[in-house]
C-alpha positions in Angstrom: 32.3 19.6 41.5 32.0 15.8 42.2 34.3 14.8 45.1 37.2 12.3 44.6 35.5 9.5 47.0 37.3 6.7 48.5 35.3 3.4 49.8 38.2 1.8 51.8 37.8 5.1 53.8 34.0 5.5 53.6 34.5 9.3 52.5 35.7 11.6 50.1 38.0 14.4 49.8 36.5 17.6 47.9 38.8 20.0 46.0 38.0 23.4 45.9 40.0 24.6 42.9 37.4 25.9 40.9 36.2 28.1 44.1 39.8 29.2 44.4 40.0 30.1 41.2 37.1 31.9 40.9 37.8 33.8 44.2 40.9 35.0 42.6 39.4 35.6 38.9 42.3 33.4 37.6 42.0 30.6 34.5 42.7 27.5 34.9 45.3 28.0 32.1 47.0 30.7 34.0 47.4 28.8 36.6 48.9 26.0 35.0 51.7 28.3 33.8 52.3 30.0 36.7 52.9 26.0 38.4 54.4 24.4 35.6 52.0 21.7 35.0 49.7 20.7 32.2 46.0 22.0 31.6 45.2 18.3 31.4 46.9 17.2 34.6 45.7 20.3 36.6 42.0 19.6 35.1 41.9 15.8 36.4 43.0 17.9 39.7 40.0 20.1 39.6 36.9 18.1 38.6 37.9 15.5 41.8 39.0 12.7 39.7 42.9 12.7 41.0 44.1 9.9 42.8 47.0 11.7 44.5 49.1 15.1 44.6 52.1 15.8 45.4 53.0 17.9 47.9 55.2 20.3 45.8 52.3 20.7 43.4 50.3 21.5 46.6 52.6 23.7 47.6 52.8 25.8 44.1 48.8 25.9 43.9 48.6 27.2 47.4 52.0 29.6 46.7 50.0 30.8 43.5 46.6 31.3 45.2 47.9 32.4 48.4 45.7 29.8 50.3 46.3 26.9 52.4 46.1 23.6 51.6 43.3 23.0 53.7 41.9 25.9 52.0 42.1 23.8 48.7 41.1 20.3 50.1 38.1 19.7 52.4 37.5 16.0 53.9 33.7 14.9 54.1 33.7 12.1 55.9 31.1 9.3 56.4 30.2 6.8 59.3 31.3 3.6 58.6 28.7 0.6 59.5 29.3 -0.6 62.9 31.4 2.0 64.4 30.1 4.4 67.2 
């Protein structure tokens, strides 16, 4: 899964969804219904290319996996030119 990256950082924030889900041998579409939000919405979540979350989604994805949120979301960060 390609991570969401972000240049003004110089890194990128990886979401582990499909790893969860797999873990759990749950659909995506399941767990859509069980959060209350769309397949699309949850999707644009999965494959890295949302831009935020809020933390009450957060909170019903890790409620629904049982994880936590760091389970969910890894940071790879980068070294940034010039800094030590």
């Amino acid at each position: 899964m390609p991570p969401a990256t972000d240049s003004a950082e110089g890194g990128a924030i990886m979401v582990r969804l499909d790893d969860l889900l797999h873990e759990r041998r749950m659909t995506l579409t399941e767990l859509a219904e069980r959060v209350g939000l769309t397949l699309a919405n949850l999707s644009i979540l999965k494959t890295g290319k949302a831009k935020a979350i809020r933390f009450s989604t957060l909170a019903a994805i890790c409620r629904e996996l049982d994880c936590q949120p760091g389970d969910l979301l890894a940071y790879a960060g980068s070294i940034r030119a010039g800094e030590d």
